[in-house]
N, C-alpha and C positions, 0 to 999 in steps of 0.2 A: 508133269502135273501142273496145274493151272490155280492160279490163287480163289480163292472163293470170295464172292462177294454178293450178299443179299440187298438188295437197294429194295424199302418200300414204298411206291407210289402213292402221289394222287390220280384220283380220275384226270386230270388235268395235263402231272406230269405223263400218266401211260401215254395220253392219245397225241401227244409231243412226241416223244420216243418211237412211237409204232409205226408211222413208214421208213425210220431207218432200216436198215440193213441189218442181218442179224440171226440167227438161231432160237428159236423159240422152246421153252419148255415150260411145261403147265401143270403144277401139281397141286395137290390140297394136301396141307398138311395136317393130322391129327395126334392127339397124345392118345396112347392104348395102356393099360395099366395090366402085368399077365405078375403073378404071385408078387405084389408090392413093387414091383419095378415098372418105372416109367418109359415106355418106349415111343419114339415119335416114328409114325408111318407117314412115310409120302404115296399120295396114290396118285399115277401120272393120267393127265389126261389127253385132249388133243392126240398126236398122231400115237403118245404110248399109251393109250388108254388100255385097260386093261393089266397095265404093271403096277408093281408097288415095293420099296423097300424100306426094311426098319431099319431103324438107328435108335444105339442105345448107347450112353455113358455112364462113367464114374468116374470118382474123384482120384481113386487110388488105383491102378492097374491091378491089384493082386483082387481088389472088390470087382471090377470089370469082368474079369478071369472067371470068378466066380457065379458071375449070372448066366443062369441058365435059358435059353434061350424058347421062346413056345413051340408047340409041333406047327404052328402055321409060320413059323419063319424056317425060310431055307438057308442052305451052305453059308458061311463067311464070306462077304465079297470085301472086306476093307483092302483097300491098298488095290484092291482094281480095276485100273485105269475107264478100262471100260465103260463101265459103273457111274464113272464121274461124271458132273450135271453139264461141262462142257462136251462129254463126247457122247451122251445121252441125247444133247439138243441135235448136234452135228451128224452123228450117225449113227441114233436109231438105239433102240434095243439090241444089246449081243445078241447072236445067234445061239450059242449055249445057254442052254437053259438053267435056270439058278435048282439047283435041288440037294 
C-alpha cells in the first residue's frame, strides 16, 4: 500500500507538473447525503470514466459499523489494494466487477 497524498494546484503549478512523467487520474468529487450520513462519491473520469466509489466515515468504529450503506452503493472494497488511487491510475479499473 502506497502513502496517500492530495496536493491542490494552481493553474500554474498543474501546467509545470504535466509533462512530467506520471499516471494520471481524474475525478470529481462530491458529498451525497442518503438517511443523514454524509458520503463523499468520487466519479472517475478520463480513461475511468464511467466509475465511481463511495467513501464514508466515523469517528467511532462501532458508529462506522453501524451505517447502513444505500442500494446504489456496491460490495466493501476497503483494504483493496486494487481499489487504490495508485493502482487505479497505473492499471486501470479491476476486472471484477464491484457488486
Amino acid at each position: 500500500m502506497e502513502p496517500i497524498t492530495n496536493l491542490y494546484l494552481t493553474v500554474e503549478e498543474h501546467g509545470l507538473l504535466m509533462p512530467l512523467p506520471g499516471a494520471d487520474l481524474v475525478k470529481h468529487r462530491h458529498d451525497v447525503w442518503a438517511d443523514g450520513v454524509r458520503f463523499v462519491l468520487d466519479v472517475f473520469a478520463g480513461a475511468l470514466a464511467g466509475h465511481m466509489i463511495a467513501e464514508v466515515g466515523a469517528d467511532e468504529p462501532a458508529a462506522l459499523w453501524a451505517i447502513r450503506p444505500p442500494v446504489w452503493c456496491g460490495r466493501e472494497i476497503t483494504g483493496e489494494g486494487a481499489y487504490a488511487g495508485a493502482s487505479l491510475a497505473r492499471f486501470g479499473w479491476p476486472a471484477e466487477p464491484i457488486r
